[in-house]
C-alpha positions as CSV (number, residue, x, y, z in Angstrom):
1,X,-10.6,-16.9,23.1
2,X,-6.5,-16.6,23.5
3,X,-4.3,-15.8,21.2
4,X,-0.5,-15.5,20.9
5,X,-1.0,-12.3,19.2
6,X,-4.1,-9.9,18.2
7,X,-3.5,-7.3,15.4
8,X,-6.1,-4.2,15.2
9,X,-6.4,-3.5,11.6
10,X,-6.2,-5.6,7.8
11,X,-4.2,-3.8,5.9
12,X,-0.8,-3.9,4.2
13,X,1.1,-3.5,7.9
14,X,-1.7,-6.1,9.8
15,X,-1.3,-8.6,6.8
16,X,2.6,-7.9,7.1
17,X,2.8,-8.6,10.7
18,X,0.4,-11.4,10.8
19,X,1.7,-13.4,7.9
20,X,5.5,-12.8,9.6
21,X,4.2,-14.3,13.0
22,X,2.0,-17.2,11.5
23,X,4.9,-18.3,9.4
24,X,6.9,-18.8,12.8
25,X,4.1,-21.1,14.7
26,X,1.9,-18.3,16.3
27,X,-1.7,-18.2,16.8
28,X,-2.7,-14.8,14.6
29,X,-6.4,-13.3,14.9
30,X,-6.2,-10.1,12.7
31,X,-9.3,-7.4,13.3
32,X,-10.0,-6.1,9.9
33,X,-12.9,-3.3,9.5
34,X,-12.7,-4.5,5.7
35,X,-11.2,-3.0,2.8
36,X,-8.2,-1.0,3.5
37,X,-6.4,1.9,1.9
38,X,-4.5,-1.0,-0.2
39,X,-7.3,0.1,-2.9
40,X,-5.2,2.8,-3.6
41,X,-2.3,1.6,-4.5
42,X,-1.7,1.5,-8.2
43,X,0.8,-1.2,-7.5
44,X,4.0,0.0,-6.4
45,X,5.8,0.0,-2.9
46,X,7.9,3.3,-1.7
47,X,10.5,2.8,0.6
48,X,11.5,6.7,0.7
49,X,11.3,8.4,-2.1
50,X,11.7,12.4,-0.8
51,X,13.5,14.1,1.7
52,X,13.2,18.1,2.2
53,X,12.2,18.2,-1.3
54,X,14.8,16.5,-3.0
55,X,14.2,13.2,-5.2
56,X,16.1,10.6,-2.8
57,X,18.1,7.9,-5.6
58,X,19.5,5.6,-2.5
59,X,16.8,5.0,0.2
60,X,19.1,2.5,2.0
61,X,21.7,5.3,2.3
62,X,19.1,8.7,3.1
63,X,17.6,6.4,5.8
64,X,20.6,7.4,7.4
65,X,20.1,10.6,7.9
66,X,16.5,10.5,9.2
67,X,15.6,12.0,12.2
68,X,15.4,9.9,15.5
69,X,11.8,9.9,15.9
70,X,11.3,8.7,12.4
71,X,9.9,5.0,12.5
72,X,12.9,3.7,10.4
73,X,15.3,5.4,13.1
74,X,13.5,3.4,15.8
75,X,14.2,0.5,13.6
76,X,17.6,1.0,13.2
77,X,19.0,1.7,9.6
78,X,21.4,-0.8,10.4
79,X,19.0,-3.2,10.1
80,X,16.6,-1.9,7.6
81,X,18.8,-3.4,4.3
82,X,17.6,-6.8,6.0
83,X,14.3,-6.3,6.6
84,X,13.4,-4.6,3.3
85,X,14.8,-8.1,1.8
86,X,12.5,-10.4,4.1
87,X,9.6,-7.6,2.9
88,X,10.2,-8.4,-1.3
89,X,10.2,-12.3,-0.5
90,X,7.3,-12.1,1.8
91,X,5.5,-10.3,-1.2
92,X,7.0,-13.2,-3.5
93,X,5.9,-15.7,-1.3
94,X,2.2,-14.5,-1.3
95,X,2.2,-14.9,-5.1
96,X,3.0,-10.8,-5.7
97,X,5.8,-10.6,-8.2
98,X,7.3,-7.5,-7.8
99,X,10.8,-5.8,-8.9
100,X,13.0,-3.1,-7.0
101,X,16.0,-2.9,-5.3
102,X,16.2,-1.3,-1.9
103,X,19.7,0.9,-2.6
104,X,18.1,2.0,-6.2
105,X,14.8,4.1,-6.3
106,X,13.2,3.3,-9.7
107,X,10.9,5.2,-11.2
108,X,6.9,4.7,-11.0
109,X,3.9,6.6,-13.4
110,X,1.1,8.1,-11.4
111,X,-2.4,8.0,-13.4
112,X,-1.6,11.8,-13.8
113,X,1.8,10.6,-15.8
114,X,3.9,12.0,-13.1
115,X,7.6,9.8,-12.6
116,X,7.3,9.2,-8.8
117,X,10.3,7.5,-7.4
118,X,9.7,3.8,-6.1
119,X,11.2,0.7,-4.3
120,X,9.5,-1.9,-6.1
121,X,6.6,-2.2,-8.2
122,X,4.8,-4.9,-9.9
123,X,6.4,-6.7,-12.8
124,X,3.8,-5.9,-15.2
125,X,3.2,-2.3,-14.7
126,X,5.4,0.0,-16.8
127,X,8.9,1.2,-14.7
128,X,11.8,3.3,-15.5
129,X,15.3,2.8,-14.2
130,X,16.4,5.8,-15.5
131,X,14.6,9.1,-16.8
132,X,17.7,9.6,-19.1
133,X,17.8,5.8,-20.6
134,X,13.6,5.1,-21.6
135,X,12.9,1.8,-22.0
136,X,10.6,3.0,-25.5
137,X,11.2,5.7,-27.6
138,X,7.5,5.3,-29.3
139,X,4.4,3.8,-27.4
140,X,0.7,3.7,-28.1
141,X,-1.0,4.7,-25.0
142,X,-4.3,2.5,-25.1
143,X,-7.5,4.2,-24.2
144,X,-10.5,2.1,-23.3
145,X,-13.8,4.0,-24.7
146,X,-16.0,5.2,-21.8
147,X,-13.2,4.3,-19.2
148,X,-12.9,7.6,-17.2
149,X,-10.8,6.7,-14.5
150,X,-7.6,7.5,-16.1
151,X,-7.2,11.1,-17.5
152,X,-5.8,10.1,-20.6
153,X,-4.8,13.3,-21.7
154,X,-2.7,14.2,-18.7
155,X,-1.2,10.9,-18.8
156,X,-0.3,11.2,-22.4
157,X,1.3,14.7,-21.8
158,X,3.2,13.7,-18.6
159,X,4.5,10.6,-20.9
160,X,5.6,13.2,-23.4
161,X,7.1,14.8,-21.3
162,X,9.3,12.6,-20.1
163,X,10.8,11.9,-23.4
164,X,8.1,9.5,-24.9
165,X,6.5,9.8,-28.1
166,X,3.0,8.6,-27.5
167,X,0.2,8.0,-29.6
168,X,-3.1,8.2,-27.6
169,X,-5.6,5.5,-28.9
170,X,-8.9,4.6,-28.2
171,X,-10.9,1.3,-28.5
172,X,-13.2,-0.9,-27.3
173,X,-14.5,-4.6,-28.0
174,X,-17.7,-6.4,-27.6
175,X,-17.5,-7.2,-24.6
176,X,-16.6,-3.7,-23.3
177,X,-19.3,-1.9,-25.4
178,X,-21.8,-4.2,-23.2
179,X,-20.6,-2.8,-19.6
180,X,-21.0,0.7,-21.1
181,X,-25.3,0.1,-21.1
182,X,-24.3,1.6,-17.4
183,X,-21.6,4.0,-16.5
184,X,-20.7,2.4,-13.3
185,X,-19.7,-0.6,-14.8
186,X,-17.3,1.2,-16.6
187,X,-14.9,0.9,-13.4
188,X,-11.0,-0.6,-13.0
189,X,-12.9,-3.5,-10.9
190,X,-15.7,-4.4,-13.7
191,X,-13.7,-4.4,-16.4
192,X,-11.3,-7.0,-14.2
193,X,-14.3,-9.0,-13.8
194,X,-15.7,-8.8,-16.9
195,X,-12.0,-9.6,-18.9
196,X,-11.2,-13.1,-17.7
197,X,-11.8,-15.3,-20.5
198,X,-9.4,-16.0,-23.1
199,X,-11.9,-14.6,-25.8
200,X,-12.4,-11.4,-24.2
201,X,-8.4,-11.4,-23.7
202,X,-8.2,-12.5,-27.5
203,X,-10.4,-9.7,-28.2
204,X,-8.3,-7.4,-26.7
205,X,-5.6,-8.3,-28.3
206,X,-7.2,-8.0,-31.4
207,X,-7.8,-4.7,-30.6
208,X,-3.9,-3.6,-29.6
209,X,-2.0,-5.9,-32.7
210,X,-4.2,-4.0,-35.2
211,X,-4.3,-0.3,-33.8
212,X,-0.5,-0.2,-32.3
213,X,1.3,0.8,-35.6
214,X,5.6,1.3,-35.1
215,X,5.1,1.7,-31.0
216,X,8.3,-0.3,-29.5
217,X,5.8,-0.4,-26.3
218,X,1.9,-0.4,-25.9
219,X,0.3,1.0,-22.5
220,X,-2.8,-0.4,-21.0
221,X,-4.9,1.1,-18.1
222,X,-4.2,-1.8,-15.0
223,X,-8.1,-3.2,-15.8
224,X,-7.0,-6.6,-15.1
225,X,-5.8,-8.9,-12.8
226,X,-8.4,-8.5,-10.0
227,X,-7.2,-12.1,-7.9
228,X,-4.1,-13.0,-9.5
229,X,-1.7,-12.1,-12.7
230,X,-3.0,-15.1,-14.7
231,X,-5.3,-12.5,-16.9
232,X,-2.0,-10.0,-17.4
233,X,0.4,-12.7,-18.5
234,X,-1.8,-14.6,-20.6
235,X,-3.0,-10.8,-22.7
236,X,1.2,-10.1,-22.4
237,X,1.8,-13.8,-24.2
238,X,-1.2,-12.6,-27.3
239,X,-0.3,-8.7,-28.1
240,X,2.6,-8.9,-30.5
241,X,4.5,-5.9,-28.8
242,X,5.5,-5.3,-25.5
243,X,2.7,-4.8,-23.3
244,X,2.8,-2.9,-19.7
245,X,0.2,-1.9,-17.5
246,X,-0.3,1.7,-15.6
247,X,-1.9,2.7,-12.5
248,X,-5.7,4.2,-13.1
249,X,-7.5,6.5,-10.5
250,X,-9.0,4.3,-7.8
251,X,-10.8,1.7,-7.2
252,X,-7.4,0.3,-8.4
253,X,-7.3,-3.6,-9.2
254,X,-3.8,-3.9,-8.2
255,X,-3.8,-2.6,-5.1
256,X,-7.2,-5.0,-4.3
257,X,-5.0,-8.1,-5.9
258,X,-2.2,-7.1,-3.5
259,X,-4.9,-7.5,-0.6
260,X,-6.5,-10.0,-2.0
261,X,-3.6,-12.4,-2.1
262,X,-1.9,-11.2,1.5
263,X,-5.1,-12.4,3.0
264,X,-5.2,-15.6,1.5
265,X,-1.8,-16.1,2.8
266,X,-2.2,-15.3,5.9
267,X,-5.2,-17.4,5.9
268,X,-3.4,-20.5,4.3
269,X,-0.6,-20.2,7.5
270,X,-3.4,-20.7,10.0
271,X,-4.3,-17.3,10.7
272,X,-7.6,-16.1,11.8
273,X,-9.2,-13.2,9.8
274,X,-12.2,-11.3,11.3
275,X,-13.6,-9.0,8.8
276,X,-16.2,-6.6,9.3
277,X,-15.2,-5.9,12.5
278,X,-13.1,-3.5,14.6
279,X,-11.5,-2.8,17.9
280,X,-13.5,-0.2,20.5
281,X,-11.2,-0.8,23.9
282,X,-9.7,-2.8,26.1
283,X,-8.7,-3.5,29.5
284,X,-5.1,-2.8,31.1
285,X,-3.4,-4.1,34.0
286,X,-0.8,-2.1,35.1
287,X,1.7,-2.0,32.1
288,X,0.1,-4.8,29.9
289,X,-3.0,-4.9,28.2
290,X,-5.0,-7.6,28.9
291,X,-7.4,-7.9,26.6
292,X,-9.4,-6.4,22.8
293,X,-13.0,-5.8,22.5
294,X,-14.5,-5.4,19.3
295,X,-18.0,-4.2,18.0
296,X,-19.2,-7.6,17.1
297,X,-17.4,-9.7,20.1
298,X,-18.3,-7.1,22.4
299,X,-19.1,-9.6,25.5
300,X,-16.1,-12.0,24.5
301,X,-12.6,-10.2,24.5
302,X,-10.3,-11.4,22.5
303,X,-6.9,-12.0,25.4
304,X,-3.3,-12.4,24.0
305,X,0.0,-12.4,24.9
306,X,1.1,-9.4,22.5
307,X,-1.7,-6.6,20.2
308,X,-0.6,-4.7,17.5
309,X,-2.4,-1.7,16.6
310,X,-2.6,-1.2,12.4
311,X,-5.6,1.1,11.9
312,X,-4.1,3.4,10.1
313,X,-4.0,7.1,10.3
314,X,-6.8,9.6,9.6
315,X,-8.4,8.0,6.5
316,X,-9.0,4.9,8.0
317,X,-9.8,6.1,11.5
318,X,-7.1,4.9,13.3
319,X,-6.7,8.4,14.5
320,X,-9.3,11.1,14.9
321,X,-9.6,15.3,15.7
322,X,-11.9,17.4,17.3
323,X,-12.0,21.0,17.8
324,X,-9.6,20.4,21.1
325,X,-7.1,18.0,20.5
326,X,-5.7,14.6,17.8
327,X,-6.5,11.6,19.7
328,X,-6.7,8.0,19.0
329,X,-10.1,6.3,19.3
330,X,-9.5,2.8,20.7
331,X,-7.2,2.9,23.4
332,X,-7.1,6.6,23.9
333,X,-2.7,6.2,23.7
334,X,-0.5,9.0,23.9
335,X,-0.3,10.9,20.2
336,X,2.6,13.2,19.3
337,X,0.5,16.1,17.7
338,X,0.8,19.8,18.4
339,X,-1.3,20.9,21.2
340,X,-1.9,24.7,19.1
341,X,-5.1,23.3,16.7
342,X,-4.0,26.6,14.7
343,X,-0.7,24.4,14.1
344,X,-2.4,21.7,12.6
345,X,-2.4,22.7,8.9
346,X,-0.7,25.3,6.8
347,X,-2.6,27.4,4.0
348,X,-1.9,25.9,0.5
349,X,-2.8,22.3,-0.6
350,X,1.1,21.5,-1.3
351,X,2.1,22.8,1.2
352,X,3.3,20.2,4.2
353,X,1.0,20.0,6.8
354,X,1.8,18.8,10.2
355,X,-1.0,16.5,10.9
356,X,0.7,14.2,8.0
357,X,3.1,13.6,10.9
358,X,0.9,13.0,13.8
359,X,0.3,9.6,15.1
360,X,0.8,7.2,18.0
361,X,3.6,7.7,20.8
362,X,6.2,4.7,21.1
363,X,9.4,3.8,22.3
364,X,12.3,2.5,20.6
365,X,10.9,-1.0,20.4
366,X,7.4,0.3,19.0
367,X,5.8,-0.3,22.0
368,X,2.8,2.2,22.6
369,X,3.0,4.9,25.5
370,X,-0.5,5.6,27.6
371,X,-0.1,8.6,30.3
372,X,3.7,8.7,30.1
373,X,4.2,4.9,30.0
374,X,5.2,2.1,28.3
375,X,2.7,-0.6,27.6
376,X,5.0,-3.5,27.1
377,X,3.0,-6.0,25.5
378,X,0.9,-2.9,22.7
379,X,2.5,-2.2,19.8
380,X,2.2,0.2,16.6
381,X,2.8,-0.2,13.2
382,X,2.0,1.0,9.7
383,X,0.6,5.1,9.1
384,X,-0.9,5.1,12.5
385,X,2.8,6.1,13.5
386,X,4.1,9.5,14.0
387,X,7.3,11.2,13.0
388,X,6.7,10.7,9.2
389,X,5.0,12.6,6.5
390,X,3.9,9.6,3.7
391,X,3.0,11.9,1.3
392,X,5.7,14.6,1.5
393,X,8.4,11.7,2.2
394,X,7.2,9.0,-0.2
395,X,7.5,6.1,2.7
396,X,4.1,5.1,3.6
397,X,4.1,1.6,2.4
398,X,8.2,1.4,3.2
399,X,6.9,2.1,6.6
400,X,4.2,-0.3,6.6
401,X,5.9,-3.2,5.8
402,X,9.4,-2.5,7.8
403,X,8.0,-1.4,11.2
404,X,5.1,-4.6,10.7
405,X,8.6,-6.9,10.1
406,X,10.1,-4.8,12.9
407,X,7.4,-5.6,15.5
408,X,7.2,-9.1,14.4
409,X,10.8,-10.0,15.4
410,X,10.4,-7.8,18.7
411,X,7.7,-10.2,20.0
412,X,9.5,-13.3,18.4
413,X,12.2,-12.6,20.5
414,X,10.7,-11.3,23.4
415,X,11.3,-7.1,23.5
């Protein structure tokens, strides 16, 4: 089985990359393990939204200032403006509406109700352009009964916060009071399911026209929209106010939509998804790699022209640590990662901790480095590359999506 290009790894950088080549011609398999770390996200993008501390306002402009071994450095922040545009349209084009500008953070509400800055998030959820300029002075801050994955409380005081006045109400319908029978149906992804038909959305409705009082705004835990934004629109057309959605503790139904529709994508351009599955080595010839084996397709290797390694860093076991050294797992690549396992971590759960910066050796094009040297036709993408702290820096799906557009060109074009 040949391929024009083989990508380790299914999530928002694999589906990024793979989409990008199959919409040029190329034959795409993608290795996917299955779901990724998409269910996380609560449905916005960050492009870099910290730096030393510091809220960043212009991530086009602080890009500049990043250090050379920063992924968007290898990029080149002349080119990033660019490629953050292709990113939002390839997001359009999958049927993910989202809004954002790339030389404006926005702000985005954690399920904690902390203001986070952001590049873009989805139209529906609730977004603030300005902490000084709300868009609500009052909103009622909807509470599903027996829906415990958003602290309402916190959310409602961080909200306050802020400047909102917000009236914390609960209620339930019919239809919800059934899925509570069983406390694990009260998830983000049950509720999805169970809220798709325009009486349970009518019911809902009911629910929020009758119990929202004076709010200029009404807040609803993001419980719908599990495969498309047909459910949110059509509940946003039948409440008489305003209606935006925020993010919930995970499993979160955005982030699942957002994978959801990037597969199908990907699928509809003639790529070749293999789920359940994963990359365990390959075979190299003197600066190429010749071939991908997997745990299913173990005696039939999947040979290319070009790989892409997207697995991700440490949660999804696209690198790993033992008591001697950070390493990752398939092809055993270089890894920038200090050598002193006492310099790993730092005492204090905020405080920043190196390993958040540990990942894959590469060159400027992104090509991966093995014993000193560059494997020409290997590249990295997503979290799985170092010289970047996602958390502390706010750029993990920035990074992502840029350095999977990045790669995507480089092969195109032949680097």
């Amino acid at each position: 089985m040949r391929m024009d290009t083989v990508i380790m790894g299914g999530g928002l950088s694999g589906l990024t990359c793979g989409i990008a080549l199959a919409k040029r011609g190329q034959r795409v398999t993608i290795v996917a393990g299955g779901q990724s770390t998409l269910m996380f996200n609560g449905g916005s993008m960050e492009l870099l939204g910290n730096i030393d501390g510091q809220d960043v306002t212009n991530p086009l402009q602080a890009i500049t200032t990043l250090p050379q071994n920063h992924p968007y450095s290898k990029i080149g922040a002349n080119r990033i403006a660019e490629i953050a545009d292709e990113a939002k349209q390839l997001l359009a084009d999958a049927g993910i509406n989202m809004a954002g500008d790339a030389t404006a953070n926005h702000w985005r509400i954690t399920p904690m109700g902390i203001a986070k800055p952001a590049w873009l998030t989805l139209s529906e959820n609730l977004r603030i352009d300005d902490l000084n300029q709300l868009p609500a002075k009052r909103v009622a801050l909807m509470c599903i009964r027996g829906y415990f994955d958003q602290p309402n409380g916190m959310l409602a005081q961080g909200l306050r916060d802020l400047g909102f006045d917000v009236q914390a109400i609960e209620f339930t319908t019919d239809d919800i009071t059934s899925l509570r029978r069983s406390p694990s149906e009260m998830r983000a992804t049950s509720l999805a399911k169970h809220l798709v038909s325009n009486n349970a959305l009518q019911r809902v409705a009911d629910q929020i026209n009758s119990l929202a009082g004076d709010a200029d705004m009404v807040l609803l835990p993001s419980v719908l929209g599990q495969t498309d934004d047909n459910d949110i629109v059509t509940l946003q057309r039948l409440c008489n106010k305003p209606l935006r959605l925020v993010a919930t503790l995970p499993p979160a139904v955005a982030g699942m939509r957002m994978q959801t529709l990037l597969r199908h994508y990907f699928k509809m351009l003639g790529g070749n998804y293999l789920t359940g599955d994963s990359a365990i080595g390959g075979n190299f010839e003197g600066d190429k790699l010749l071939n991908v084996t997997t745990a299913k397709l173990a005696d039939m290797p999947l040979r290319a022209n070009n790989f892409v390694l997207a697995t991700g860093s440490f949660v999804s076991r696209g690198l790993a640590a033992n008591y001697e050294r950070v390493y990752e797992p398939v092809f055993d690549l270089d890894v920038d990662a200090d050598a002193d396992r006492e310099k790993w971590t730092r005492f204090g759960v905020l405080e920043p901790q190196a390993y958040s910066r540990y990942g894959v050796a590469t060159d400027d094009n992104l090509c991966c480095l093995k014993q000193g040297k560059t494997i020409g036709n290997l590249y990295a993408i997503g979290s799985i590359l170092s010289g970047h702290d996602a958390i502390k820096m706010g750029d993990g799906t920035g990074v992502s999506m840029l350095t999977a557009l990045a790669v995507a060109r480089n092969i195109l074009c032949g680097k």
